[in-house]
N, C-alpha and C positions, 0 to 999 in steps of 0.2 A: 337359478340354473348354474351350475356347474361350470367350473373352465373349462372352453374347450381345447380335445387335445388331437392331434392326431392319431394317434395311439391312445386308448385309454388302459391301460394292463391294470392298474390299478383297481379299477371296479370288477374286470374280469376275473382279476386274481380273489377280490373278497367275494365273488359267490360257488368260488370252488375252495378258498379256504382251509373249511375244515380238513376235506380228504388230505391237498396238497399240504397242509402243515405235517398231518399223521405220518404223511410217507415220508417226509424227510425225516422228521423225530427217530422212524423205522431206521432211516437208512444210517443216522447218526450213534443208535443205541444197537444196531449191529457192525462198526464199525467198517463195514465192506463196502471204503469210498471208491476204489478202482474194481471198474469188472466186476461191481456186486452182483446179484440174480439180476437184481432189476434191468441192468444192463442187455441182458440175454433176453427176459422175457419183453422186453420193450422193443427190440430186435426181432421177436416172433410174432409176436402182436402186428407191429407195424408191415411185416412182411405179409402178414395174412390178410391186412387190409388192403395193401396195393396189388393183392396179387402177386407175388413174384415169391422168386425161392428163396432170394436172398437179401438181409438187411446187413449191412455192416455199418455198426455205427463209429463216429472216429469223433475228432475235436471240433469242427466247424466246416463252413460249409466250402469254403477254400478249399482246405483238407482234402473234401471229399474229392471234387475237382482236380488236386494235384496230383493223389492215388488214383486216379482212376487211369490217369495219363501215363503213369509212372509203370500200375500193370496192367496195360495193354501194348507195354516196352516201346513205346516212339522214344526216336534216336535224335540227338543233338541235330537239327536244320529240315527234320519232317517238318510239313506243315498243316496247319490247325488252323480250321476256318468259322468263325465266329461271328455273329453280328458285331456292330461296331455299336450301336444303340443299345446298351447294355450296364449293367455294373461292372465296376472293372474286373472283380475278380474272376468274372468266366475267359477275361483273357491276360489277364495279370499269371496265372499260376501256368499258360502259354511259355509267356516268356523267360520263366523263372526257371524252368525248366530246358531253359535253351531251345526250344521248338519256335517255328518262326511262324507267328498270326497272323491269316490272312482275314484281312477285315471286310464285310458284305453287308448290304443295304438288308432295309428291312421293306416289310407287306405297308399301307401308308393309313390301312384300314387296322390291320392287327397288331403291326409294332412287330413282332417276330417275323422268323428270316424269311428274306424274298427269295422266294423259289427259282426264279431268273438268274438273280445276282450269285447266287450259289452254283448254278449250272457253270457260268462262266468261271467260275473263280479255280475250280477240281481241275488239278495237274498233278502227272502222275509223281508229284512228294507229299499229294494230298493225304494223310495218315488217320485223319480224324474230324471232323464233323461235331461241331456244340450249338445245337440251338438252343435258345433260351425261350423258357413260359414265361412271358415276362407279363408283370402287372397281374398275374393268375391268368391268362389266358394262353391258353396253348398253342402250341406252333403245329402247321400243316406235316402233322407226322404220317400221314398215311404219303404222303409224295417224298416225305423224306429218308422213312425207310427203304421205299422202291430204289432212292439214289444212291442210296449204301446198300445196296445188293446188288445192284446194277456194276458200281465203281469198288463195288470189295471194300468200304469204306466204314468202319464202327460209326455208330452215331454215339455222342454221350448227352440224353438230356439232362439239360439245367433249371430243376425243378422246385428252385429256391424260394420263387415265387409263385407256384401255382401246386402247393401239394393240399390235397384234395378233390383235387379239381378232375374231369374227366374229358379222356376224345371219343368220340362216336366215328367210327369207319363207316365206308361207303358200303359194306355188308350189313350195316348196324350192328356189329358188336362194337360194345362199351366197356373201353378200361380206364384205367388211373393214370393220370398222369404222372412219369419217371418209370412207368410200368414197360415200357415197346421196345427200347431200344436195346444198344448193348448193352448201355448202363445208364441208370440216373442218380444224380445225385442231391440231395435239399442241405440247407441248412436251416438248425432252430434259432435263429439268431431273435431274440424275445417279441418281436414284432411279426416274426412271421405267421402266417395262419396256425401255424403247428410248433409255437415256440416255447422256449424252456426261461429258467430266469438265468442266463449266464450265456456262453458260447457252447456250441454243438451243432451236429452234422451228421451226415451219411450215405453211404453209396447204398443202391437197389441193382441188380445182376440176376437174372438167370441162369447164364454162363457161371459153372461147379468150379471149373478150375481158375477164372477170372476172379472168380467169389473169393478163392485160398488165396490168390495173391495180393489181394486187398487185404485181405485179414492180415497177412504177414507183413505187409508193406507199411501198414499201421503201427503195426508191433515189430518195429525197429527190425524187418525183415527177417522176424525166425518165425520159426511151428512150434519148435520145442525152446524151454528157455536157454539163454547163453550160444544155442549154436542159429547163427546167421545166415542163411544162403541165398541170401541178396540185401541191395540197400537198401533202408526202410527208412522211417521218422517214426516219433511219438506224437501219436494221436489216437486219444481216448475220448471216448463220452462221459464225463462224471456220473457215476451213478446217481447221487442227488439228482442231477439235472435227469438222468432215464427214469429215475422215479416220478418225477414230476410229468414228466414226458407221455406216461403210462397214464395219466390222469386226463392229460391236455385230449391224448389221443382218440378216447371215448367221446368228449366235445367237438372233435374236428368237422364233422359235419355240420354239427348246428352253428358251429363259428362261420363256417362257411357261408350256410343260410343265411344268418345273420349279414354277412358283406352284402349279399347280393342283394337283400332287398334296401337297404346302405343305398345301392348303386339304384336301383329302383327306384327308389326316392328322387335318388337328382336325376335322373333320367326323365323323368314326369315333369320337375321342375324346369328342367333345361329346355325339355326338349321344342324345337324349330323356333330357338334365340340364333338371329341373327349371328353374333359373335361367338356359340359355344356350338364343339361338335363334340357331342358328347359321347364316350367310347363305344366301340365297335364289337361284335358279339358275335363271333364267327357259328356258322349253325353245326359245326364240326366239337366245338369246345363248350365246355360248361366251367365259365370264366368264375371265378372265385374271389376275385378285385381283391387282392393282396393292397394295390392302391385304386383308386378311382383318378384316371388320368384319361384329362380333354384335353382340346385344343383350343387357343383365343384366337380367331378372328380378328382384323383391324381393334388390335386392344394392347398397347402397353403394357406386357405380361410381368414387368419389373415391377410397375406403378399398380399393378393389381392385386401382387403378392407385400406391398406395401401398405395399399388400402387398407385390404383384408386383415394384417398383423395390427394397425389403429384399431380396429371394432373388435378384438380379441378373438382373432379366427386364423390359426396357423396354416399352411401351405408347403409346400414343397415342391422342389424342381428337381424330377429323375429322366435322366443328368446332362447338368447345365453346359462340359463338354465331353463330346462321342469320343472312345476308346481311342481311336485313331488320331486324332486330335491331340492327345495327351502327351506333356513333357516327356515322360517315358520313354514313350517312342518315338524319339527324333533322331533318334539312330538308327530307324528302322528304316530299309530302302521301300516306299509304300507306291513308286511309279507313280504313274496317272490314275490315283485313285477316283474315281467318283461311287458319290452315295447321294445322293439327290435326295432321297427322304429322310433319312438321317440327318442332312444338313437342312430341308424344312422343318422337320418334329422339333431341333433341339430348341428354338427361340420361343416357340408357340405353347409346350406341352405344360400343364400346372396340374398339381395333385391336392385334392382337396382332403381333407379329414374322411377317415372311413375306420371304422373297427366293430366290436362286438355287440358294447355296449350303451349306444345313443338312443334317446328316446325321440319322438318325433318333435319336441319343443325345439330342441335343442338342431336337429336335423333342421326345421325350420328356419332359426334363426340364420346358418349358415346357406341353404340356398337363396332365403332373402336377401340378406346383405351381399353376397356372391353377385346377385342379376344387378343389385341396386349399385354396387361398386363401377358394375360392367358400362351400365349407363353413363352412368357421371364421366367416365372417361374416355368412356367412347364420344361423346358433347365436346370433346374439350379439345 
Protein backbone atom coordinates (compact mmCIF):
# COMPACT_ATOMS: atom_id res chain seq x y z
CA UNK A 1 0.00 0.00 0.00
CA UNK A 2 1.09 3.22 -0.75
CA UNK A 3 1.72 6.24 1.66
CA UNK A 4 -0.93 7.74 2.49
CA UNK A 5 -1.60 11.39 1.61
CA UNK A 6 -4.11 13.78 2.03
CA UNK A 7 -3.92 14.90 -1.14
CA UNK A 8 -2.75 12.52 -3.70
CA UNK A 9 -2.05 15.00 -7.08
CA UNK A 10 0.55 12.76 -7.86
CA UNK A 11 -1.38 9.65 -9.13
CA UNK A 12 -4.16 11.98 -10.31
CA UNK A 13 -1.64 13.82 -12.20
CA UNK A 14 -0.15 10.29 -13.87
CA UNK A 15 -3.46 9.32 -15.35
CA UNK A 16 -4.03 12.49 -17.22
CA UNK A 17 -0.31 12.77 -18.04
CA UNK A 18 -0.17 12.36 -21.38
CA UNK A 19 -2.72 15.13 -22.53
CA UNK A 20 -1.54 17.45 -19.48
CA UNK A 21 2.29 17.16 -20.66
CA UNK A 22 1.09 17.82 -24.60
CA UNK A 23 -0.57 21.12 -23.57
CA UNK A 24 2.06 22.45 -21.81
CA UNK A 25 4.82 21.35 -24.42
CA UNK A 26 1.85 23.45 -26.81
CA UNK A 27 1.90 26.17 -24.61
CA UNK A 28 5.89 26.31 -24.29
CA UNK A 29 6.61 25.70 -28.21
CA UNK A 30 4.05 28.70 -28.87
CA UNK A 31 5.52 30.83 -26.63
CA UNK A 32 2.24 32.64 -25.53
CA UNK A 33 3.01 32.31 -21.57
CA UNK A 34 0.64 35.55 -20.74
CA UNK A 35 -3.06 35.75 -22.12
CA UNK A 36 -2.24 32.82 -24.48
CA UNK A 37 -5.82 31.29 -26.31
CA UNK A 38 -5.78 28.90 -23.64
CA UNK A 39 -6.32 31.55 -21.29
CA UNK A 40 -9.69 32.74 -23.16
CA UNK A 41 -10.82 29.50 -24.00
CA UNK A 42 -10.49 28.08 -20.41
CA UNK A 43 -12.52 31.24 -19.59
CA UNK A 44 -15.45 30.02 -22.09
CA UNK A 45 -15.38 26.60 -21.33
CA UNK A 46 -15.47 27.22 -17.60
CA UNK A 47 -18.22 29.79 -18.16
CA UNK A 48 -20.28 27.42 -20.16
CA UNK A 49 -20.05 24.95 -17.35
CA UNK A 50 -21.12 27.07 -14.46
CA UNK A 51 -23.59 28.67 -16.47
CA UNK A 52 -22.88 32.12 -16.19
CA UNK A 53 -21.80 34.87 -18.87
CA UNK A 54 -18.84 35.64 -17.29
CA UNK A 55 -15.32 34.07 -16.30
CA UNK A 56 -12.48 36.24 -15.47
CA UNK A 57 -9.57 34.53 -14.68
CA UNK A 58 -6.76 36.39 -12.66
CA UNK A 59 -3.77 35.02 -10.25
CA UNK A 60 -5.40 33.38 -7.25
CA UNK A 61 -8.08 33.09 -5.44
CA UNK A 62 -7.28 36.04 -2.98
CA UNK A 63 -7.04 37.97 -6.13
CA UNK A 64 -10.26 37.02 -7.14
CA UNK A 65 -11.88 38.21 -3.80
CA UNK A 66 -9.89 41.37 -3.69
CA UNK A 67 -11.24 42.46 -7.38
CA UNK A 68 -14.42 41.77 -6.85
CA UNK A 69 -14.59 44.12 -3.77
CA UNK A 70 -12.45 46.67 -5.36
CA UNK A 71 -15.29 46.66 -8.62
CA UNK A 72 -18.18 46.77 -6.78
CA UNK A 73 -16.22 50.29 -5.52
CA UNK A 74 -16.72 49.81 -1.41
CA UNK A 75 -15.15 52.68 0.21
CA UNK A 76 -12.66 52.77 3.06
CA UNK A 77 -15.12 51.79 6.53
CA UNK A 78 -18.01 49.99 4.41
CA UNK A 79 -18.71 47.08 5.99
CA UNK A 80 -18.30 43.32 4.91
CA UNK A 81 -19.84 40.60 6.66
CA UNK A 82 -18.22 37.13 6.57
CA UNK A 83 -18.28 34.13 8.65
CA UNK A 84 -15.61 34.01 11.07
CA UNK A 85 -15.24 29.94 10.64
CA UNK A 86 -13.48 30.27 7.53
CA UNK A 87 -9.91 30.65 5.66
CA UNK A 88 -8.62 33.76 6.32
CA UNK A 89 -8.46 35.07 2.99
CA UNK A 90 -12.40 35.51 2.53
CA UNK A 91 -11.56 38.14 5.22
CA UNK A 92 -8.09 38.88 5.05
CA UNK A 93 -8.48 40.87 1.49
CA UNK A 94 -11.64 42.72 3.89
CA UNK A 95 -9.15 44.32 5.51
CA UNK A 96 -6.63 44.93 3.20
CA UNK A 97 -8.72 46.81 1.58
CA UNK A 98 -9.43 49.06 4.46
CA UNK A 99 -13.23 47.75 4.63
CA UNK A 100 -14.27 46.91 8.12
CA UNK A 101 -15.30 42.85 8.78
CA UNK A 102 -17.96 42.13 10.37
CA UNK A 103 -17.59 38.48 11.73
CA UNK A 104 -21.01 35.99 11.98
CA UNK A 105 -21.53 32.61 13.32
CA UNK A 106 -22.06 29.70 11.32
CA UNK A 107 -25.28 26.86 10.74
CA UNK A 108 -23.72 23.98 13.58
CA UNK A 109 -24.93 21.27 11.01
CA UNK A 110 -23.50 22.87 7.63
CA UNK A 111 -20.49 25.05 8.76
CA UNK A 112 -21.71 27.94 6.53
CA UNK A 113 -23.32 31.23 7.52
CA UNK A 114 -26.03 31.25 9.98
CA UNK A 115 -28.89 32.83 8.72
CA UNK A 116 -29.85 34.46 12.17
CA UNK A 117 -26.42 35.66 12.93
CA UNK A 118 -26.28 37.55 9.58
CA UNK A 119 -29.83 39.01 9.99
CA UNK A 120 -28.51 40.66 13.10
CA UNK A 121 -25.23 41.67 12.05
CA UNK A 122 -26.71 44.14 8.36
CA UNK A 123 -26.45 47.88 9.23
CA UNK A 124 -26.94 50.30 6.98
CA UNK A 125 -22.66 50.45 6.30
CA UNK A 126 -23.51 47.02 5.44
CA UNK A 127 -21.92 47.04 1.61
CA UNK A 128 -21.41 43.35 0.98
CA UNK A 129 -22.21 40.06 2.06
CA UNK A 130 -19.44 36.74 1.53
CA UNK A 131 -20.59 33.57 2.31
CA UNK A 132 -18.37 30.68 2.07
CA UNK A 133 -19.06 26.81 0.39
CA UNK A 134 -17.00 25.75 2.83
CA UNK A 135 -15.72 21.96 2.94
CA UNK A 136 -17.67 21.85 -0.86
CA UNK A 137 -20.98 22.25 0.61
CA UNK A 138 -22.95 25.08 -0.15
CA UNK A 139 -24.28 27.84 1.96
CA UNK A 140 -28.36 28.39 2.25
CA UNK A 141 -28.21 30.65 -0.95
CA UNK A 142 -31.80 30.77 -1.84
CA UNK A 143 -32.41 32.83 1.93
CA UNK A 144 -29.53 34.55 0.99
CA UNK A 145 -30.17 36.05 -2.12
CA UNK A 146 -33.83 37.07 -0.84
CA UNK A 147 -31.52 39.11 1.99
CA UNK A 148 -29.63 40.98 -0.63
CA UNK A 149 -32.62 42.02 -2.34
CA UNK A 150 -34.42 42.76 0.46
CA UNK A 151 -31.17 45.12 1.97
CA UNK A 152 -29.96 46.17 -1.61
CA UNK A 153 -26.87 44.11 -0.56
CA UNK A 154 -24.48 42.18 -3.44
CA UNK A 155 -23.78 38.85 -2.30
CA UNK A 156 -20.13 37.66 -3.27
CA UNK A 157 -19.82 33.83 -3.17
CA UNK A 158 -16.62 32.10 -1.98
CA UNK A 159 -16.52 29.13 -4.13
CA UNK A 160 -13.10 28.01 -3.24
CA UNK A 161 -14.04 25.18 -1.89
CA UNK A 162 -17.20 23.79 -3.47
CA UNK A 163 -16.64 24.45 -7.39
CA UNK A 164 -18.59 21.91 -8.90
CA UNK A 165 -20.80 21.43 -6.65
CA UNK A 166 -24.57 22.25 -6.94
CA UNK A 167 -27.84 24.06 -4.97
CA UNK A 168 -31.15 22.91 -5.73
CA UNK A 169 -34.00 25.86 -4.88
CA UNK A 170 -37.26 25.37 -3.47
CA UNK A 171 -38.68 25.47 -7.36
CA UNK A 172 -36.27 22.76 -8.07
CA UNK A 173 -34.16 24.51 -10.32
CA UNK A 174 -30.50 23.36 -10.17
CA UNK A 175 -27.46 25.40 -10.65
CA UNK A 176 -23.55 25.69 -9.97
CA UNK A 177 -22.40 26.68 -7.33
CA UNK A 178 -20.58 30.62 -7.66
CA UNK A 179 -23.24 30.65 -10.28
CA UNK A 180 -26.45 32.91 -8.14
CA UNK A 181 -25.15 35.66 -6.83
CA UNK A 182 -23.52 39.02 -7.79
CA UNK A 183 -20.38 37.41 -8.14
CA UNK A 184 -18.37 34.15 -7.31
CA UNK A 185 -15.17 33.76 -7.07
CA UNK A 186 -12.74 30.02 -6.71
CA UNK A 187 -9.40 29.57 -6.50
CA UNK A 188 -7.16 26.55 -8.43
CA UNK A 189 -4.83 26.46 -5.63
CA UNK A 190 -3.64 22.50 -6.65
CA UNK A 191 -5.63 20.72 -4.10
CA UNK A 192 -8.60 22.13 -4.94
CA UNK A 193 -11.43 20.10 -6.73
CA UNK A 194 -10.48 22.13 -9.93
CA UNK A 195 -6.83 22.76 -9.54
CA UNK A 196 -3.93 23.66 -11.63
CA UNK A 197 -0.12 22.80 -10.78
CA UNK A 198 0.80 26.46 -9.49
CA UNK A 199 -1.38 29.50 -8.02
CA UNK A 200 -4.71 30.71 -9.95
CA UNK A 201 -8.14 32.05 -9.60
CA UNK A 202 -11.29 33.63 -10.90
CA UNK A 203 -14.22 35.74 -10.56
CA UNK A 204 -17.92 34.38 -12.29
CA UNK A 205 -20.48 37.69 -12.93
CA UNK A 206 -23.42 37.95 -14.95
CA UNK A 207 -23.46 41.61 -14.29
CA UNK A 208 -21.67 43.01 -18.24
CA UNK A 209 -20.43 46.02 -16.70
CA UNK A 210 -19.16 44.44 -13.27
CA UNK A 211 -17.53 41.78 -15.64
CA UNK A 212 -15.36 44.94 -17.56
CA UNK A 213 -14.36 46.23 -14.30
CA UNK A 214 -12.83 43.04 -13.20
CA UNK A 215 -11.21 42.55 -16.26
CA UNK A 216 -9.63 46.01 -16.06
CA UNK A 217 -8.94 45.97 -12.38
CA UNK A 218 -6.80 42.78 -13.15
CA UNK A 219 -5.07 44.51 -15.93
CA UNK A 220 -3.63 47.34 -13.84
CA UNK A 221 -6.94 49.07 -14.48
CA UNK A 222 -6.85 49.96 -18.35
CA UNK A 223 -9.12 48.57 -21.47
CA UNK A 224 -6.65 49.80 -23.77
CA UNK A 225 -2.95 49.35 -23.19
CA UNK A 226 -0.79 52.34 -21.30
CA UNK A 227 -4.10 54.34 -20.73
CA UNK A 228 -5.40 53.78 -17.00
CA UNK A 229 -8.77 54.87 -15.78
CA UNK A 230 -8.83 53.51 -12.42
CA UNK A 231 -6.55 51.59 -9.98
CA UNK A 232 -5.89 48.16 -10.80
CA UNK A 233 -3.17 45.19 -9.88
CA UNK A 234 -1.54 42.57 -11.87
CA UNK A 235 -3.30 39.51 -11.85
CA UNK A 236 -3.07 36.86 -14.41
CA UNK A 237 -3.72 33.33 -14.85
CA UNK A 238 -0.66 31.60 -16.51
CA UNK A 239 -1.51 30.28 -19.46
CA UNK A 240 0.38 26.99 -18.60
CA UNK A 241 -1.63 26.65 -15.75
CA UNK A 242 -5.26 27.56 -18.06
CA UNK A 243 -3.91 24.95 -20.11
CA UNK A 244 -3.78 22.50 -17.75
CA UNK A 245 -6.95 23.90 -16.36
CA UNK A 246 -8.73 23.06 -19.72
CA UNK A 247 -7.72 19.32 -19.13
CA UNK A 248 -8.65 19.24 -15.21
CA UNK A 249 -11.92 20.80 -16.37
CA UNK A 250 -13.37 18.00 -18.37
CA UNK A 251 -12.49 15.58 -15.13
CA UNK A 252 -14.31 18.04 -12.71
CA UNK A 253 -17.17 16.01 -12.28
CA UNK A 254 -15.75 12.64 -12.02
CA UNK A 255 -13.20 14.17 -9.41
CA UNK A 256 -16.08 15.22 -7.85
CA UNK A 257 -17.68 11.68 -7.85
CA UNK A 258 -14.89 10.53 -6.87
CA UNK A 259 -14.92 12.75 -3.17
CA UNK A 260 -18.26 11.83 -2.60
CA UNK A 261 -18.18 8.29 -2.65
CA UNK A 262 -14.53 9.12 -0.49
CA UNK A 263 -17.19 10.50 1.94
CA UNK A 264 -19.47 7.54 1.54
CA UNK A 265 -16.96 5.29 2.63
CA UNK A 266 -16.50 6.89 5.95
CA UNK A 267 -19.86 7.65 6.34
CA UNK A 268 -20.80 3.92 6.39
CA UNK A 269 -17.72 3.43 8.59
CA UNK A 270 -18.51 6.00 11.07
CA UNK A 271 -21.75 6.06 11.06
CA UNK A 272 -23.84 6.02 14.91
CA UNK A 273 -20.02 5.91 16.66
CA UNK A 274 -20.56 7.38 19.68
CA UNK A 275 -17.75 9.92 19.38
CA UNK A 276 -17.87 10.89 15.50
CA UNK A 277 -20.43 13.06 13.91
CA UNK A 278 -19.90 12.50 10.74
CA UNK A 279 -20.65 15.68 8.22
CA UNK A 280 -23.91 16.96 7.35
CA UNK A 281 -25.48 17.02 3.79
CA UNK A 282 -27.82 19.72 3.52
CA UNK A 283 -30.81 18.35 1.12
CA UNK A 284 -30.33 21.93 -0.70
CA UNK A 285 -26.55 21.22 -1.66
CA UNK A 286 -24.82 18.50 -3.56
CA UNK A 287 -21.67 18.66 -1.22
CA UNK A 288 -18.49 17.81 -3.23
CA UNK A 289 -15.96 17.28 0.21
CA UNK A 290 -13.27 19.48 -0.95
CA UNK A 291 -12.33 17.96 2.70
CA UNK A 292 -14.19 15.44 4.84
CA UNK A 293 -14.57 17.27 8.10
CA UNK A 294 -16.25 15.60 11.58
CA UNK A 295 -16.51 16.33 14.65
CA UNK A 296 -15.01 14.21 17.97
CA UNK A 297 -17.00 13.77 20.76
CA UNK A 298 -15.46 13.35 24.31
CA UNK A 299 -11.93 12.53 22.32
CA UNK A 300 -8.73 14.38 22.72
CA UNK A 301 -8.65 15.79 19.19
CA UNK A 302 -4.79 16.72 19.66
CA UNK A 303 -4.03 13.25 20.93
CA UNK A 304 -6.11 11.79 17.85
CA UNK A 305 -4.29 13.80 15.16
CA UNK A 306 -1.20 12.52 17.02
CA UNK A 307 -2.35 8.89 17.05
CA UNK A 308 -3.27 8.83 13.56
CA UNK A 309 0.39 10.74 12.29
CA UNK A 310 2.19 7.29 14.45
CA UNK A 311 0.24 4.65 12.16
CA UNK A 312 1.12 6.79 8.94
CA UNK A 313 -2.30 8.51 8.36
CA UNK A 314 -2.08 12.49 7.95
CA UNK A 315 -4.93 14.78 9.37
CA UNK A 316 -5.64 18.11 9.42
CA UNK A 317 -7.29 20.97 11.40
CA UNK A 318 -9.46 23.70 9.13
CA UNK A 319 -8.73 26.14 11.35
CA UNK A 320 -7.37 25.66 14.50
CA UNK A 321 -8.10 29.59 15.23
CA UNK A 322 -11.54 31.51 13.86
CA UNK A 323 -10.94 34.77 11.73
CA UNK A 324 -11.87 36.83 14.52
CA UNK A 325 -9.62 35.44 16.90
CA UNK A 326 -6.64 36.20 14.78
CA UNK A 327 -3.50 38.43 15.81
CA UNK A 328 -4.60 40.50 12.91
CA UNK A 329 -7.43 41.77 14.29
CA UNK A 330 -6.70 43.00 17.57
CA UNK A 331 -7.09 46.31 16.52
CA UNK A 332 -10.33 45.69 15.39
CA UNK A 333 -13.15 47.22 17.70
CA UNK A 334 -15.20 43.57 17.65
CA UNK A 335 -17.90 44.72 20.82
CA UNK A 336 -19.52 41.90 22.46
CA UNK A 337 -18.95 39.52 19.92
CA UNK A 338 -20.45 36.08 20.31
CA UNK A 339 -20.33 33.05 17.98
CA UNK A 340 -21.17 30.10 19.91
CA UNK A 341 -20.72 27.58 17.12
CA UNK A 342 -17.76 28.83 15.90
CA UNK A 343 -16.31 28.75 19.30
CA UNK A 344 -17.64 24.87 19.73
CA UNK A 345 -16.50 23.66 15.97
CA UNK A 346 -13.13 25.05 16.37
CA UNK A 347 -11.50 22.42 19.21
CA UNK A 348 -13.71 19.37 17.83
CA UNK A 349 -13.56 19.56 14.02
CA UNK A 350 -10.51 17.00 12.20
CA UNK A 351 -10.26 16.44 8.55
CA UNK A 352 -9.38 13.05 7.49
CA UNK A 353 -7.70 12.30 3.98
CA UNK A 354 -9.99 12.59 0.90
CA UNK A 355 -9.10 12.89 -2.81
CA UNK A 356 -9.46 11.25 -6.22
CA UNK A 357 -7.45 8.58 -6.09
CA UNK A 358 -7.86 5.89 -3.10
CA UNK A 359 -8.53 2.48 -3.52
CA UNK A 360 -10.71 0.88 -0.82
CA UNK A 361 -7.60 -1.09 0.90
CA UNK A 362 -6.11 1.79 1.50
CA UNK A 363 -9.76 3.67 2.53
CA UNK A 364 -9.92 0.83 4.74
CA UNK A 365 -7.00 1.08 6.52
CA UNK A 366 -7.66 4.60 7.37
CA UNK A 367 -11.24 4.12 8.82
CA UNK A 368 -9.96 1.19 10.86
CA UNK A 369 -7.13 2.66 12.53
CA UNK A 370 -9.46 6.27 12.71
CA UNK A 371 -12.38 4.04 14.99
CA UNK A 372 -9.42 1.85 16.64
CA UNK A 373 -7.50 5.19 17.63
CA UNK A 374 -10.88 6.73 18.91
CA UNK A 375 -11.29 3.75 21.29
CA UNK A 376 -7.90 3.63 22.87
CA UNK A 377 -8.44 6.98 23.91
CA UNK A 378 -11.54 7.39 24.52
CA UNK A 379 -10.58 4.37 27.59
CA UNK A 380 -8.03 6.35 28.81
Amino acid sequence: MQKIQMVDLKRQYNRIKPAVDAAIQQVIDSTAFINGPDVQAFAQELAEYLGVKHVIPCANGTDALQITLMALGLQPGDEVITPSFTYIATVEVVALLRLKPVFVDVDPDTYTMNLDSLKKAITPKTKAIIPVHLYGQCAPMEELLAIGKEYNIPIIEDNAQAIGGTYTFSNGQTVKTGSMATAGCTSFFPSKNLGCYGDGGAMFTNDDALADKMKMIANHGQKVRYYHEMVGCNSRLDTIQAAILRIKLCELDAYCAARIAVADYYDKAFANHANIVTPYRAPYSKHVFHQYTLQLKNVDRDAVVSALAERGIPSMIYYPVPCHKQNMFNGIDLGNLSLPVTDFLNPCVISLPIHTEFTEEELSFIATNFIEVIENLRTK
